[in-house]
FIKOLZA-1660 file (N, C-alpha, C; in steps of 0.1 Angstrom, whole numbers, plus 5000, padded with zeros to 4 digits):
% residues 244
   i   px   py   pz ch aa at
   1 8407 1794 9662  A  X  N
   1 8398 1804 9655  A  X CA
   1 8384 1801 9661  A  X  C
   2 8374 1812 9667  A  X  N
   2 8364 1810 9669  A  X CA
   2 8353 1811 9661  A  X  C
   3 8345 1798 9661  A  X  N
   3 8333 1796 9650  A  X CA
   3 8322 1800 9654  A  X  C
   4 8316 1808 9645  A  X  N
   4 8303 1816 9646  A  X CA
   4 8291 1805 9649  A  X  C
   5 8280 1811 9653  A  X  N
   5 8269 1801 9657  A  X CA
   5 8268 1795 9644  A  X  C
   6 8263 1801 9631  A  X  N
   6 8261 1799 9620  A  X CA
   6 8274 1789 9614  A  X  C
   7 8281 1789 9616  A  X  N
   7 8293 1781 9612  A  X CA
   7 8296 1766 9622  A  X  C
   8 8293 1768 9635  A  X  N
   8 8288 1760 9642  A  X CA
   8 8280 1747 9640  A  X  C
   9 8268 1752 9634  A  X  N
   9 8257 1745 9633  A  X CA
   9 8264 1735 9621  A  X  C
  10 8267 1741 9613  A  X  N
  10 8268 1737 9601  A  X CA
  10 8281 1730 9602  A  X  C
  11 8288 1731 9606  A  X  N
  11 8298 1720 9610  A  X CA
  11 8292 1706 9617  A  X  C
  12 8285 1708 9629  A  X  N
  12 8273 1697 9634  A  X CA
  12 8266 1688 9626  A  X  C
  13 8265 1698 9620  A  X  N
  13 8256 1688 9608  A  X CA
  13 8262 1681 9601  A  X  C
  14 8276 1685 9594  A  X  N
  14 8283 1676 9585  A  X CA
  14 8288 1665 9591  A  X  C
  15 8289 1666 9605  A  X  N
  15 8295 1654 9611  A  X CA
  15 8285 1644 9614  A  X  C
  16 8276 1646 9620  A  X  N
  16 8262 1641 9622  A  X CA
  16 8255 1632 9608  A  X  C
  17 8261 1639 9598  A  X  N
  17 8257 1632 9585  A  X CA
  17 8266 1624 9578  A  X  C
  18 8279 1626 9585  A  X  N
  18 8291 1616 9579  A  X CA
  18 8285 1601 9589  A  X  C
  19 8285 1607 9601  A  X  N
  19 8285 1595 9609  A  X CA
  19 8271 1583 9604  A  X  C
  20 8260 1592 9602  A  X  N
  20 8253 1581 9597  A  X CA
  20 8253 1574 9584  A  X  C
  21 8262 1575 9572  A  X  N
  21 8262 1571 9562  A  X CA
  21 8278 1558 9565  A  X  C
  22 8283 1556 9573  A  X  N
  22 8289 1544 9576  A  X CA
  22 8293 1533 9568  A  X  C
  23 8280 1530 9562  A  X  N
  23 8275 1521 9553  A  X CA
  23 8280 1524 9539  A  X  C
  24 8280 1534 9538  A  X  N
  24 8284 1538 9522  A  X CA
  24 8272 1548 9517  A  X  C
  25 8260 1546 9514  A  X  N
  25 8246 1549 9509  A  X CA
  25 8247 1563 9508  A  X  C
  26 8251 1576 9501  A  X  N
  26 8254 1587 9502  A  X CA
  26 8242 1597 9497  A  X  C
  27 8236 1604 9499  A  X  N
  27 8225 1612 9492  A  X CA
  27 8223 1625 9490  A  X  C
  28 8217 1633 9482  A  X  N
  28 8219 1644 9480  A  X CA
  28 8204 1650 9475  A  X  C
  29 8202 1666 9477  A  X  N
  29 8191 1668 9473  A  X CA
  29 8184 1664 9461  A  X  C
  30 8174 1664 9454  A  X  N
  30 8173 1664 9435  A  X CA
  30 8181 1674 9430  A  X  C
  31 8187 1666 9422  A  X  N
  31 8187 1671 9407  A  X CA
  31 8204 1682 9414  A  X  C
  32 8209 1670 9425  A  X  N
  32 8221 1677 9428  A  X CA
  32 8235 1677 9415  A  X  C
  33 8237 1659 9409  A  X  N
  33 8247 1661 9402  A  X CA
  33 8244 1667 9387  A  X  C
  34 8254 1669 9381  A  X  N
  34 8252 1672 9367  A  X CA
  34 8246 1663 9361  A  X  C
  35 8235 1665 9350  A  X  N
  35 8230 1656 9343  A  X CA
  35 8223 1641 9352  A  X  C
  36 8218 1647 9365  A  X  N
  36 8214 1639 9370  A  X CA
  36 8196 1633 9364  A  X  C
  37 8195 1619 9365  A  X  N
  37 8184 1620 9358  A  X CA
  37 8171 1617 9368  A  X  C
  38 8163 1626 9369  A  X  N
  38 8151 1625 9381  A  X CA
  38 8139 1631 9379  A  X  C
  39 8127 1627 9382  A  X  N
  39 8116 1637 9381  A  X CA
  39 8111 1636 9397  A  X  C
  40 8097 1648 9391  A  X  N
  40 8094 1653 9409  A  X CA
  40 8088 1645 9413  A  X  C
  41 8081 1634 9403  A  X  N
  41 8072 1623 9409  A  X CA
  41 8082 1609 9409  A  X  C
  42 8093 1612 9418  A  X  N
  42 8103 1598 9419  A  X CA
  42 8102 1598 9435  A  X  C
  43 8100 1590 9440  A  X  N
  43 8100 1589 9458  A  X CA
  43 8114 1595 9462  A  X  C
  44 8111 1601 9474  A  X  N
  44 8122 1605 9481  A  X CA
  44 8129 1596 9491  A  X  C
  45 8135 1591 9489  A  X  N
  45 8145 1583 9497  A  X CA
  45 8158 1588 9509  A  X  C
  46 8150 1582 9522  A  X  N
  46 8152 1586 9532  A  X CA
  46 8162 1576 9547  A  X  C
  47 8165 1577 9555  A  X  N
  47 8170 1569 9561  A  X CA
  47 8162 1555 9570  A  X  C
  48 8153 1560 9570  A  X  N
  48 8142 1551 9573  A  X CA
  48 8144 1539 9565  A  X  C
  49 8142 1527 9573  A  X  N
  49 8139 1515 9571  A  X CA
  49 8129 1510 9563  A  X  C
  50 8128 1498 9551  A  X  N
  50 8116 1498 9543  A  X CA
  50 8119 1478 9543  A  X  C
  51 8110 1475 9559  A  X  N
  51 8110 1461 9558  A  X CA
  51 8101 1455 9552  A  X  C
  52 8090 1463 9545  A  X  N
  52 8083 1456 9531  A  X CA
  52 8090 1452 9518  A  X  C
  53 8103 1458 9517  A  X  N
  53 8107 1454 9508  A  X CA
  53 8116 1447 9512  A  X  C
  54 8130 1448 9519  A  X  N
  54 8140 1436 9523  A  X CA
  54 8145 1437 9539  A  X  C
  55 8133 1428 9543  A  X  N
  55 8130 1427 9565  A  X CA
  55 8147 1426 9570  A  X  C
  56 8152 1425 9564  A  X  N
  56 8168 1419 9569  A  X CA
  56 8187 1435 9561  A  X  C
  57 8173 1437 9563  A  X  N
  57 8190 1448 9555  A  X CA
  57 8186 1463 9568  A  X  C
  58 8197 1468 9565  A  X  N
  58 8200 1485 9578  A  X CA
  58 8205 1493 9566  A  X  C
  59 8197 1498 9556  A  X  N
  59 8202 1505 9546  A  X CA
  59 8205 1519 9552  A  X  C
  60 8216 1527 9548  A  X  N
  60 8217 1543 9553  A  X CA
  60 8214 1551 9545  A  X  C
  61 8211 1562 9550  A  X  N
  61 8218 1572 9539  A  X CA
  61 8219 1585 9546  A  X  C
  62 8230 1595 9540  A  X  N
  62 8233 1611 9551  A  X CA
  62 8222 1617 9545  A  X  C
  63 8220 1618 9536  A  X  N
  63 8205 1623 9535  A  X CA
  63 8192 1623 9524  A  X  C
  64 8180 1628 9524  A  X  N
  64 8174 1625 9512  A  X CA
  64 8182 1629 9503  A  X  C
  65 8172 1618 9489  A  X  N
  65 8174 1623 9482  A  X CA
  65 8160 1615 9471  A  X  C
  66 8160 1622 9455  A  X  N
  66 8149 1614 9449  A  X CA
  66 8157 1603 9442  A  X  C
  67 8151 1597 9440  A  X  N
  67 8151 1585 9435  A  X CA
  67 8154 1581 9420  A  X  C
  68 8160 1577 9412  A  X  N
  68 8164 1577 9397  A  X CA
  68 8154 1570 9389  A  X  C
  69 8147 1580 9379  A  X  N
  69 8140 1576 9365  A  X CA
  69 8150 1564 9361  A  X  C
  70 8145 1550 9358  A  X  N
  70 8158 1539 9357  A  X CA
  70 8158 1540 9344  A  X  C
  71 8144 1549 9333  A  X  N
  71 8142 1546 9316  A  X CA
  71 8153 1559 9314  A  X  C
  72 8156 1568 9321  A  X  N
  72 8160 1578 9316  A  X CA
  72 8175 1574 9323  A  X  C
  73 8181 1570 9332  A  X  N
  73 8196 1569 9335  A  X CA
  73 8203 1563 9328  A  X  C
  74 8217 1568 9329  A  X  N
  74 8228 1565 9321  A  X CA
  74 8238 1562 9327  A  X  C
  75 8246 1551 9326  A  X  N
  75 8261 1555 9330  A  X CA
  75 8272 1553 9320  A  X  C
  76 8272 1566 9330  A  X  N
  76 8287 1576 9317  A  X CA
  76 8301 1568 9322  A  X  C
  77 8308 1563 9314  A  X  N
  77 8322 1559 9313  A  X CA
  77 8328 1568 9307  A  X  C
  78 8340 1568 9310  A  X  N
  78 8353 1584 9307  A  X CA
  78 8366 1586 9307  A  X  C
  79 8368 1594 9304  A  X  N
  79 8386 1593 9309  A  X CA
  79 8398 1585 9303  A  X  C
  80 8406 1581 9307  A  X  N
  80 8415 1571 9300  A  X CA
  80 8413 1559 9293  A  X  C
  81 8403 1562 9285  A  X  N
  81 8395 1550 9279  A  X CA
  81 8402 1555 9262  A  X  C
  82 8398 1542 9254  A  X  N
  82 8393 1544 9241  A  X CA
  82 8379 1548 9236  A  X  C
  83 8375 1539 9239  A  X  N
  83 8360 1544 9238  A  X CA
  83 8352 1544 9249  A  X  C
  84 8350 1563 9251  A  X  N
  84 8341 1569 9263  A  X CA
  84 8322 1560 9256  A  X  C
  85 8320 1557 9269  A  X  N
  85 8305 1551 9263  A  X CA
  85 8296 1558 9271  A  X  C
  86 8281 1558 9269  A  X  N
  86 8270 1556 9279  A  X CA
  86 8264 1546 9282  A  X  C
  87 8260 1540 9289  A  X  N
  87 8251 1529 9288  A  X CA
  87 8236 1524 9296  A  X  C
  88 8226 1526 9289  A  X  N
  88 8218 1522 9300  A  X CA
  88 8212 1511 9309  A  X  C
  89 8201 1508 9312  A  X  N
  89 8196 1497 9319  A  X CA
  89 8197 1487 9308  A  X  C
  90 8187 1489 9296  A  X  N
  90 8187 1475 9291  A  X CA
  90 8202 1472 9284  A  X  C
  91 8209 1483 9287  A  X  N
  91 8219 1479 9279  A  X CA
  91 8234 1470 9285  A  X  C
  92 8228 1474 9298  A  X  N
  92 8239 1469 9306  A  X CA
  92 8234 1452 9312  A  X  C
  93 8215 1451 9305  A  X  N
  93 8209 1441 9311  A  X CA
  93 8217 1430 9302  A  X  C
  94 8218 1434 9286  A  X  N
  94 8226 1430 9273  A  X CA
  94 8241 1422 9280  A  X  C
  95 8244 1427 9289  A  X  N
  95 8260 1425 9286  A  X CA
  95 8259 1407 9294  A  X  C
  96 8271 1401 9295  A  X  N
  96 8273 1389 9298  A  X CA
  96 8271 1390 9311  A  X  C
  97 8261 1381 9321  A  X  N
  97 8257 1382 9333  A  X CA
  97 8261 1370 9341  A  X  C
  98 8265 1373 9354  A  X  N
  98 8267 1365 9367  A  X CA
  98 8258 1364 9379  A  X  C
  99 8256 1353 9378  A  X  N
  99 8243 1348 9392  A  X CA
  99 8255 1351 9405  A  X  C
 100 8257 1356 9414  A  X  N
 100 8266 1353 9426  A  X CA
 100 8255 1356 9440  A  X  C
 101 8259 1347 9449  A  X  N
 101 8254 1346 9458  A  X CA
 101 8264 1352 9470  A  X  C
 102 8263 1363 9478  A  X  N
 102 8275 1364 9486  A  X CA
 102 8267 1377 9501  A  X  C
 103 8277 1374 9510  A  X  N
 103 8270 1383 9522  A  X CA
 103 8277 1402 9519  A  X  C
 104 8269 1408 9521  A  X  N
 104 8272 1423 9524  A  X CA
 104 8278 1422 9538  A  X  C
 105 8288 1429 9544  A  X  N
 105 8288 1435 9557  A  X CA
 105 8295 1446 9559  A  X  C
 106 8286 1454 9568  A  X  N
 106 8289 1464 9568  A  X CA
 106 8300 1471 9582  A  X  C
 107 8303 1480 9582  A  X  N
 107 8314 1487 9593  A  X CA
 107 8310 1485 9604  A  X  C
 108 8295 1482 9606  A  X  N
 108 8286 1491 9620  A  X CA
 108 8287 1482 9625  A  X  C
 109 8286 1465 9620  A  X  N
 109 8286 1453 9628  A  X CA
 109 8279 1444 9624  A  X  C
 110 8268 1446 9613  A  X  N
 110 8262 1436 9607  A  X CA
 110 8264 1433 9590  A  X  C
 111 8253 1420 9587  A  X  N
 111 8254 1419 9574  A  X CA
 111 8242 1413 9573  A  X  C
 112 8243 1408 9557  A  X  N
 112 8229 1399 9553  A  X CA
 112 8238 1394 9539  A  X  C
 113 8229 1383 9539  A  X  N
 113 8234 1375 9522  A  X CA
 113 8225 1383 9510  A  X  C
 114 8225 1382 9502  A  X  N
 114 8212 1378 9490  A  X CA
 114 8224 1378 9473  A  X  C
 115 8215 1370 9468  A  X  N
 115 8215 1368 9453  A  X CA
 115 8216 1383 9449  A  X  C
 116 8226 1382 9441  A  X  N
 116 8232 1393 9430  A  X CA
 116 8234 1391 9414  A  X  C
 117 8226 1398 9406  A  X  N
 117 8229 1395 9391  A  X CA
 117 8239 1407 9385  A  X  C
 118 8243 1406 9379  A  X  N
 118 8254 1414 9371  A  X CA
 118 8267 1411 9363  A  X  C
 119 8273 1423 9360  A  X  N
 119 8283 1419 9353  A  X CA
 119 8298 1424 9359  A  X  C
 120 8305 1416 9356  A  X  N
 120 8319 1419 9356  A  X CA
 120 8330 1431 9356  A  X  C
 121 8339 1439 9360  A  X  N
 121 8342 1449 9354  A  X CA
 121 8353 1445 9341  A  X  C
 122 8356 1431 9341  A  X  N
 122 8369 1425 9328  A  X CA
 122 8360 1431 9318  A  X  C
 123 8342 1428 9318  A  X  N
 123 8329 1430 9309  A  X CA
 123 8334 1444 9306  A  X  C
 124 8331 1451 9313  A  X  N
 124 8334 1462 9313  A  X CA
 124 8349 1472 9306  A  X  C
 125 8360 1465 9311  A  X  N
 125 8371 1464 9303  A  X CA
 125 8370 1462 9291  A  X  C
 126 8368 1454 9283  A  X  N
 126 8368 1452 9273  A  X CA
 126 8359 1460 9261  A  X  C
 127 8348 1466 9267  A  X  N
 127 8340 1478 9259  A  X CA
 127 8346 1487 9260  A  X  C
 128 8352 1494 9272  A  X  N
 128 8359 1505 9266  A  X CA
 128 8372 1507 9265  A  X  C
 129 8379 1498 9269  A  X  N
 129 8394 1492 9268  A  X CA
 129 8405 1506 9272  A  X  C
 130 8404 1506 9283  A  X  N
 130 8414 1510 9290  A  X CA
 130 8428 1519 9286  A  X  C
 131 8431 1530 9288  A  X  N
 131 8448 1534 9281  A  X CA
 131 8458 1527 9293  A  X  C
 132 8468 1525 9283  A  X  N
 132 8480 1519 9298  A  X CA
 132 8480 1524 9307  A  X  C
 133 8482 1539 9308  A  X  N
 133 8479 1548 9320  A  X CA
 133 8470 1545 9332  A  X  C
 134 8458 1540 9327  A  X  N
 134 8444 1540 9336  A  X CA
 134 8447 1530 9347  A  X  C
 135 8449 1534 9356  A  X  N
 135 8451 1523 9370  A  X CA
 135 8439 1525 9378  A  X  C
 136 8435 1533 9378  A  X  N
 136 8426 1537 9387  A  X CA
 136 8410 1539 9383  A  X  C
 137 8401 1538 9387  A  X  N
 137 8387 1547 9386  A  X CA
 137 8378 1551 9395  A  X  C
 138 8377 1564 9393  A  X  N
 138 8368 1569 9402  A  X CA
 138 8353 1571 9399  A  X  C
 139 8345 1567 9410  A  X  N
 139 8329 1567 9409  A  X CA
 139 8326 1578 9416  A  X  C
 140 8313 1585 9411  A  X  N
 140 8306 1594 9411  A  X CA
 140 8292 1588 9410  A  X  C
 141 8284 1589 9421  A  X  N
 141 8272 1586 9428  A  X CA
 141 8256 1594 9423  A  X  C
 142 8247 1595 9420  A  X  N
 142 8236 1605 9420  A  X CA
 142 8236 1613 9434  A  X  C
 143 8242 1615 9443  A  X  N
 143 8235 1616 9453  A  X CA
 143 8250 1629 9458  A  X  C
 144 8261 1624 9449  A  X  N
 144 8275 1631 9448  A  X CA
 144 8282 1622 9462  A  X  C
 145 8281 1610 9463  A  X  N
 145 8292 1598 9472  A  X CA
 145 8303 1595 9462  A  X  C
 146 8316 1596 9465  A  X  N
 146 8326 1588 9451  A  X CA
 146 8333 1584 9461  A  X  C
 147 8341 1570 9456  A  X  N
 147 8349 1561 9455  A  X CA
 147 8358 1562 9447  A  X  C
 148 8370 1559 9448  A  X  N
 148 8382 1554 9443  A  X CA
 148 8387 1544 9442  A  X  C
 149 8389 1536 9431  A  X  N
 149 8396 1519 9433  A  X CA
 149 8403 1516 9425  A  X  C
 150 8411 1506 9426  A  X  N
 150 8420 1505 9418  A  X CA
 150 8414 1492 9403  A  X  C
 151 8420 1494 9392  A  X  N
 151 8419 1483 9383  A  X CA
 151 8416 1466 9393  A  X  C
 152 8432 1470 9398  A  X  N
 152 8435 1454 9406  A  X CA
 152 8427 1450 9417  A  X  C
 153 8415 1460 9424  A  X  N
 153 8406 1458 9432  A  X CA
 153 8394 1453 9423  A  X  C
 154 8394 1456 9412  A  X  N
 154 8382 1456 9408  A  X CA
 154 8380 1443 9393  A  X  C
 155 8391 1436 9392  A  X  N
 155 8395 1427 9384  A  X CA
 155 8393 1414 9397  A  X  C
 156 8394 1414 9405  A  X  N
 156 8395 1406 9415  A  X CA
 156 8379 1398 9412  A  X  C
 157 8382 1384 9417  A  X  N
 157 8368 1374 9409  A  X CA
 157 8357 1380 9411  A  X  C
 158 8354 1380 9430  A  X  N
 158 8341 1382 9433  A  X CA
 158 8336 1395 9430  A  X  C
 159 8343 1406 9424  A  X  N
 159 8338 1420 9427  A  X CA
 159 8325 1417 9418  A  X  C
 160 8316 1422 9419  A  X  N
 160 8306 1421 9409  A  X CA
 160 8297 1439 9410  A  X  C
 161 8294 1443 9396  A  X  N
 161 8285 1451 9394  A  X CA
 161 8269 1453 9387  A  X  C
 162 8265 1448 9400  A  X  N
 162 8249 1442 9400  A  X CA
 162 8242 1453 9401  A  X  C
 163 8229 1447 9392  A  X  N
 163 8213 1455 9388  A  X CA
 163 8201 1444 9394  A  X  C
 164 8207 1431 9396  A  X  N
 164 8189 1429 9406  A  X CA
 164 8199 1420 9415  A  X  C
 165 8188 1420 9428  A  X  N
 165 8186 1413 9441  A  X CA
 165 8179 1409 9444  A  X  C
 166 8183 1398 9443  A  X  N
 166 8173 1384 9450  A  X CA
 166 8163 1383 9437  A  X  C
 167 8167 1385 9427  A  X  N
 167 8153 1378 9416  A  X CA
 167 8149 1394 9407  A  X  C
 168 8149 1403 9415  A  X  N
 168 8142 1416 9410  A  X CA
 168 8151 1429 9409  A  X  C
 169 8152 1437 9399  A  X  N
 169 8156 1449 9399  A  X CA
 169 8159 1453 9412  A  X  C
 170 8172 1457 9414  A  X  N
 170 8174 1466 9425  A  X CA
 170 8164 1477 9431  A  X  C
 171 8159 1468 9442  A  X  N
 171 8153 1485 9446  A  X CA
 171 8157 1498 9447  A  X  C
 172 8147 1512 9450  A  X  N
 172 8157 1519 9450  A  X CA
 172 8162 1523 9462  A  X  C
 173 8157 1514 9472  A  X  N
 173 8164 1521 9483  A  X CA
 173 8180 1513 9484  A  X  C
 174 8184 1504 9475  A  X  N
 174 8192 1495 9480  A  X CA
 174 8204 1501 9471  A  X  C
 175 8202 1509 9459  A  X  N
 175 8210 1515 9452  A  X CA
 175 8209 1513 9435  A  X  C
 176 8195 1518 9436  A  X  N
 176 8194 1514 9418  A  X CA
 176 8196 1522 9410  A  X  C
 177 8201 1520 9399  A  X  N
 177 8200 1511 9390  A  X CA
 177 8212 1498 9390  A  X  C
 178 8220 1508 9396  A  X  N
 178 8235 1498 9396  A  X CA
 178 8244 1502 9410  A  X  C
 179 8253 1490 9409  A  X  N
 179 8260 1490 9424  A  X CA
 179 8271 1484 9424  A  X  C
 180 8284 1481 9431  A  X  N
 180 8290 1474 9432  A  X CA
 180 8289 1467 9445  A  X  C
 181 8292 1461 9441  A  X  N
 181 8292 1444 9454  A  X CA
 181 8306 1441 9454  A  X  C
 182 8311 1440 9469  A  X  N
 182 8326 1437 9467  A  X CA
 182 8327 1427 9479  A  X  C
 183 8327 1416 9482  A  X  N
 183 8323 1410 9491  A  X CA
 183 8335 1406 9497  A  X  C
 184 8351 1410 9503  A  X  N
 184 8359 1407 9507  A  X CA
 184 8357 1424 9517  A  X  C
 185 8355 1430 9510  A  X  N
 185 8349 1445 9518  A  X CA
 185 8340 1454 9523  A  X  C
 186 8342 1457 9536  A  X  N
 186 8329 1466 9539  A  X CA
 186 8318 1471 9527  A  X  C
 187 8306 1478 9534  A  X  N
 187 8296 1478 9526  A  X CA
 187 8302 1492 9521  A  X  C
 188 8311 1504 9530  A  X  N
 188 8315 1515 9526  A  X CA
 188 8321 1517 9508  A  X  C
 189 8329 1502 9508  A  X  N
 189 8336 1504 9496  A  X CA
 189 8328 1498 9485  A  X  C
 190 8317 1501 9482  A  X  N
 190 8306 1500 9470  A  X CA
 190 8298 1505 9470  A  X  C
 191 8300 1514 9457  A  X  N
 191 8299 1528 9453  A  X CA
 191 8282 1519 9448  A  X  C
 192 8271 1530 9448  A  X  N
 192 8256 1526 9450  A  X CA
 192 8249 1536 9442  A  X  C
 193 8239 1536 9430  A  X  N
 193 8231 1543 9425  A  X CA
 193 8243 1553 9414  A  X  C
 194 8251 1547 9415  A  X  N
 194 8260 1550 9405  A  X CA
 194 8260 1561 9393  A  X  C
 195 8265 1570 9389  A  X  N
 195 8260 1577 9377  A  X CA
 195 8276 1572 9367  A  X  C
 196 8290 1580 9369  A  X  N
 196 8296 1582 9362  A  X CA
 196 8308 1568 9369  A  X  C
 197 8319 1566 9360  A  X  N
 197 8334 1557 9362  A  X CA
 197 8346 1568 9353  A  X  C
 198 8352 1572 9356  A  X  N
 198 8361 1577 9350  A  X CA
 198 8378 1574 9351  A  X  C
 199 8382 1564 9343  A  X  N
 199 8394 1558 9345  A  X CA
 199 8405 1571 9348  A  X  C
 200 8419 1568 9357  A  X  N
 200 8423 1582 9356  A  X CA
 200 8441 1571 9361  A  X  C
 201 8448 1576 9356  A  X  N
 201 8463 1577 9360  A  X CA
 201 8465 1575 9376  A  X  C
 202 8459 1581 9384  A  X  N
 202 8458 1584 9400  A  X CA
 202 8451 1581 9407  A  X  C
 203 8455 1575 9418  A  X  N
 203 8443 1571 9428  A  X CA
 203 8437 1580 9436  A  X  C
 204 8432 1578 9450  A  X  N
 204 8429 1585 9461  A  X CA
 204 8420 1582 9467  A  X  C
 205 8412 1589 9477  A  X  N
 205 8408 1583 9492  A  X CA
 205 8388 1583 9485  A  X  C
 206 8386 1574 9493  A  X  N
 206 8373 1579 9486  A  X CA
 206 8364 1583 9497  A  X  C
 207 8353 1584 9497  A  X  N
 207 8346 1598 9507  A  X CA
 207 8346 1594 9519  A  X  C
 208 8343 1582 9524  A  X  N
 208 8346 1579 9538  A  X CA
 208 8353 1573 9551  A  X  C
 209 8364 1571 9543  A  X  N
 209 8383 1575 9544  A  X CA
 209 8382 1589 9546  A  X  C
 210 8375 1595 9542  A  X  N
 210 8384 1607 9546  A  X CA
 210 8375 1618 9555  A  X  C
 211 8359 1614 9558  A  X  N
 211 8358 1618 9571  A  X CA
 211 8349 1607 9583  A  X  C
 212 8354 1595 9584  A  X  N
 212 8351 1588 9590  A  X CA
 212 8364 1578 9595  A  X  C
 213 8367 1569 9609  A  X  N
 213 8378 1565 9610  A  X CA
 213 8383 1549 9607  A  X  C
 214 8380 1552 9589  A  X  N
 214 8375 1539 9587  A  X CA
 214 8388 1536 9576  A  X  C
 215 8391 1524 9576  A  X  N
 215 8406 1520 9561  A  X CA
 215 8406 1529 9550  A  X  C
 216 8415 1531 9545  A  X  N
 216 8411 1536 9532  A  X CA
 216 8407 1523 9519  A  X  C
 217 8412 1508 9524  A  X  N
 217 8411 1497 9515  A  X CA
 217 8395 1492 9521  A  X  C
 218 8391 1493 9533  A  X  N
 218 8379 1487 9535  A  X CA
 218 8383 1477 9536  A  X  C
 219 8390 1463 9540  A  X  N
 219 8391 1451 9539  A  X CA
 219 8386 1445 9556  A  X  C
 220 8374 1435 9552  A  X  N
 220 8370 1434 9563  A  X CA
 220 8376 1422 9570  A  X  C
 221 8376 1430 9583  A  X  N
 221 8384 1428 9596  A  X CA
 221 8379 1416 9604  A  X  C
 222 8388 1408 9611  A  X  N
 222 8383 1397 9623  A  X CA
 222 8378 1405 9632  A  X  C
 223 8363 1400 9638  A  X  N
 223 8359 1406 9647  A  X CA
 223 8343 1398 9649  A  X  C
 224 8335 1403 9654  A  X  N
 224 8321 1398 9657  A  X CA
 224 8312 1407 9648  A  X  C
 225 8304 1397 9645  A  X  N
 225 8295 1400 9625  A  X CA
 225 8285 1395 9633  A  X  C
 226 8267 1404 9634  A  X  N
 226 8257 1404 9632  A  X CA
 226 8246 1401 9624  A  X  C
 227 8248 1385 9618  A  X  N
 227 8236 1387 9604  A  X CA
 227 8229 1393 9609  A  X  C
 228 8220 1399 9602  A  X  N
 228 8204 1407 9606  A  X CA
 228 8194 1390 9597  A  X  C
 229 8198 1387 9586  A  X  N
 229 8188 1375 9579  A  X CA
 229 8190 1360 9594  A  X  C
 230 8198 1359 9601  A  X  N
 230 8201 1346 9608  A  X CA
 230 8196 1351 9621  A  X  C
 231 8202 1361 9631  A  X  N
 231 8204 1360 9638  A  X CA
 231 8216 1361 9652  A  X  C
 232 8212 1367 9661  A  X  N
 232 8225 1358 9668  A  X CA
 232 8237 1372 9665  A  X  C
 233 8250 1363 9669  A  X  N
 233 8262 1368 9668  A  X CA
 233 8278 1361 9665  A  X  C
 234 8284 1361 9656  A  X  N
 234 8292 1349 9654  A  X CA
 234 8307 1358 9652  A  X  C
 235 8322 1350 9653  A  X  N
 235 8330 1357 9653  A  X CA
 235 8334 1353 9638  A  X  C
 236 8340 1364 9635  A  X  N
 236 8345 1362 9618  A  X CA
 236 8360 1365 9613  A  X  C
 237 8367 1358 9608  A  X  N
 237 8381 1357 9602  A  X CA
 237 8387 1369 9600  A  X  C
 238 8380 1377 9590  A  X  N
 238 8382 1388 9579  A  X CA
 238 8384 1384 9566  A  X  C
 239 8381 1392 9561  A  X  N
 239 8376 1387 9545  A  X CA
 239 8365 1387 9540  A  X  C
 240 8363 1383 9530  A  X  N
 240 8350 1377 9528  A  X CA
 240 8344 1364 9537  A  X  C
 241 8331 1368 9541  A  X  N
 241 8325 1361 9548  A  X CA
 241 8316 1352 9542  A  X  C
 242 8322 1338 9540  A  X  N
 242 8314 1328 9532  A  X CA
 242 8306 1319 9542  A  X  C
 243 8309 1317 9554  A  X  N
 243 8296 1304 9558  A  X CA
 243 8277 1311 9551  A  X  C
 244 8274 1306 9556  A  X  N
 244 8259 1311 9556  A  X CA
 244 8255 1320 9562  A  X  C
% end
């Protein structure tokens, strides 16, 4: 079938914007999802680099987007639950917290460490307690990025769902208010700036599985890892990357 200029372009584009979001970091215009929470005086967040705030990170994103009011966000919990909740910042600052120290790395070839505070998803389990059914949950992003994971990915020790870095509130270029950190997996498979979780019966691919030629599990691979915080170039096992 032949594609019109107009149809053309716009094909270009989507590819062009898959390919730079690699990382995971997904974005979308304001006030793209439902009940998204934003005003016009929230910075627009862009692909550009911000080494005043962390000199050592290669944050992405496919495209702008604004940035989340953190007094006014919520995250919605859903679906195969008993009790569907909301919850916000201080409320999620409430729950029982974990100091973890662990490296990001990403698909492209690099990483960096830093300090992560947050909580658990068992935490999380247990507030809204799960139907037998629920194996699965899917995340829904501000920016419209979702992920799909399983319970048993997400019960695993290290996964952590963190609100500050290195000492301070998530910035927002890094994915605030909340994030998951999964440190046996690319940076793809942690879902960032978070809005909704909705437990469900079924799994499935999450967004960059399915246009990029990347695992559907994310599980990082032996090969050569670039810290950006060290230096250099070192070869790595796969897995989680624990030296320094």
């Amino acid at each position: 079938m032949k594609l019109s200029r107009r149809s053309l372009i716009a094909w270009l584009g989507a590819v062009m914007a898959s390919i730079a979001a690699a990382c995971g970091l997904k974005t979308d215009g304001p006030g793209g999802e439902e009940g998204l929470p934003v005003t016009p005086s929230r910075p627009i967040l862009t692909n550009e680099n911000s080494p005043a705030i962390k000199p050592h990170w290669n944050v992405r994103f496919i495209r702008p987007f604004e940035a989340l009011d953190r007094d006014r966000w919520r995250l919605k919990i859903e679906g195969l639950v008993e009790r569907p909740l909301e919850l916000g910042l201080a409320e999620i600052q409430a729950l029982p917290s974990i100091v973890q120290n662990s490296r990001l790395v990403c698909v492209e070839g690099w990483s960096s460490r830093a300090e992560w505070v947050g909580f658990t998803f068992q935490t999380l389990v247990d507030l809204v307690k799960p139907k037998p059914e629920a194996q699965w949950v899917y995340f829904e992003c501000a920016d419209g990025y979702y992920e799909v994971l399983s319970l048993a990915e997400l019960l695993q020790p290290r996964v952590l769902f963190a609100y500050k870095m290195d000492g301070e509130l998530l910035p927002d270029k890094f994915g605030a208010p909340l994030r998951l950190i999964m440190p046996d997996r690319y940076g793809y498979k942690g879902p960032k700036t978070i809005l909704k979780m909705r437990f469900q019966e079924k799994g499935g691919r999450g967004y960059w599985s399915t246009v990029g030629p990347y695992t559907r599990d994310g599980a990082i691979e032996p090969g050569v890892d670039r810290p950006l915080d060290l230096g250099g170039r070192r070869e790595i096992k796969g897995g989680e990357v624990t030296e320094y």
